[in-house]
N, C-alpha and C positions, 0 to 999 in steps of 0.2 A: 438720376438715371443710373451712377453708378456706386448706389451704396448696398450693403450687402440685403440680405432679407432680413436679419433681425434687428435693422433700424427703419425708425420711423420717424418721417418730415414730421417736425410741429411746429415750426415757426418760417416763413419765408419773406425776404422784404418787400414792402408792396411799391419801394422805388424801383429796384433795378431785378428784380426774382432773384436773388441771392439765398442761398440757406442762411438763415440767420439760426435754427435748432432744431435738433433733435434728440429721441430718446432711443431706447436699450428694446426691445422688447420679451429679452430674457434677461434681464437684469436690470436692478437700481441701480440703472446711470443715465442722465441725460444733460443735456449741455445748450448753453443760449448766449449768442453772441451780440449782443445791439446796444442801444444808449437808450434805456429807459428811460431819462432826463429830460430828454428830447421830445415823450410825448404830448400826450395833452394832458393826465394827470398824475400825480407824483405816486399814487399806489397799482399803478397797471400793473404790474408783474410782481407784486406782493404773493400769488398765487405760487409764483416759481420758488421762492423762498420758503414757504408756506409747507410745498411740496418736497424740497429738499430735507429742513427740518424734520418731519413726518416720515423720510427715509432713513434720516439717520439715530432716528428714535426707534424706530422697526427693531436697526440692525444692533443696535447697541442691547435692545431685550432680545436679541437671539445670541449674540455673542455673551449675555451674562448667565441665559439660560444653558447655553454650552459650557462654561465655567462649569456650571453647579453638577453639572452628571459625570 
Protein backbone atom coordinates (compact mmCIF):
# COMPACT_ATOMS: atom_id res chain seq x y z
CA UNK A 1 0.00 0.00 0.00
CA UNK A 2 2.71 2.22 0.52
CA UNK A 3 5.32 1.73 -2.06
CA UNK A 4 5.95 4.33 -4.71
CA UNK A 5 4.28 3.79 -8.32
CA UNK A 6 7.27 2.55 -10.07
CA UNK A 7 7.47 -0.56 -8.03
CA UNK A 8 5.88 -3.62 -8.59
CA UNK A 9 4.74 -6.61 -5.98
CA UNK A 10 6.19 -9.94 -7.48
CA UNK A 11 6.59 -12.14 -4.77
CA UNK A 12 4.34 -12.32 -1.52
CA UNK A 13 4.30 -14.91 1.24
CA UNK A 14 1.57 -17.12 1.11
CA UNK A 15 2.27 -17.79 5.23
CA UNK A 16 1.89 -14.59 6.77
CA UNK A 17 1.19 -11.75 3.33
CA UNK A 18 4.70 -10.48 3.82
CA UNK A 19 6.46 -8.94 0.68
CA UNK A 20 8.79 -11.25 0.03
CA UNK A 21 9.82 -9.19 -3.83
CA UNK A 22 9.71 -6.76 -5.87
CA UNK A 23 10.83 -4.98 -8.98
CA UNK A 24 11.84 -1.46 -10.70
CA UNK A 25 9.49 -0.72 -13.23
CA UNK A 26 11.89 1.84 -14.69
CA UNK A 27 14.73 0.19 -14.22
CA UNK A 28 16.91 -3.26 -13.89
CA UNK A 29 16.38 -3.71 -10.37
CA UNK A 30 14.58 -6.06 -8.38
CA UNK A 31 14.98 -7.84 -5.20
CA UNK A 32 13.58 -11.23 -3.41
CA UNK A 33 13.69 -12.00 -0.07
CA UNK A 34 12.72 -15.86 1.12
CA UNK A 35 14.46 -19.42 1.58
CA UNK A 36 14.20 -21.05 -1.70
CA UNK A 37 15.55 -24.38 0.21
CA UNK A 38 12.63 -24.50 1.91
CA UNK A 39 10.55 -25.28 -1.16
CA UNK A 40 9.47 -28.14 -2.65
CA UNK A 41 12.17 -28.24 -5.37
CA UNK A 42 15.70 -27.27 -5.46
CA UNK A 43 15.28 -25.19 -8.99
CA UNK A 44 12.12 -22.93 -8.14
CA UNK A 45 13.70 -19.62 -8.51
CA UNK A 46 16.34 -20.51 -10.97
CA UNK A 47 14.23 -18.15 -12.99
CA UNK A 48 15.39 -15.05 -10.67
CA UNK A 49 19.06 -15.83 -11.35
CA UNK A 50 18.35 -16.56 -14.76
CA UNK A 51 16.70 -13.05 -14.94
CA UNK A 52 19.41 -11.38 -13.11
CA UNK A 53 22.24 -12.84 -15.36
CA UNK A 54 20.33 -11.61 -18.44
CA UNK A 55 20.44 -8.16 -16.84
CA UNK A 56 23.68 -7.89 -16.23
CA UNK A 57 24.63 -9.08 -19.61
CA UNK A 58 22.21 -6.22 -21.21
CA UNK A 59 24.18 -3.78 -19.29
CA UNK A 60 27.57 -4.79 -19.66
CA UNK A 61 26.92 -4.61 -23.91
CA UNK A 62 25.65 -1.08 -23.33
CA UNK A 63 28.38 0.04 -21.03
CA UNK A 64 30.98 -1.56 -23.61
CA UNK A 65 29.03 -0.08 -26.59
CA UNK A 66 29.33 3.35 -24.60
CA UNK A 67 33.13 2.76 -24.42
CA UNK A 68 33.42 2.39 -28.13
CA UNK A 69 31.81 5.93 -29.25
Amino acid sequence: DSLPGNVEVTHVSLFDGSLQGFAFKDRPAFCFQGHPEASPGPHDVDYLFDRFVDMMKKREGAVSDAATH
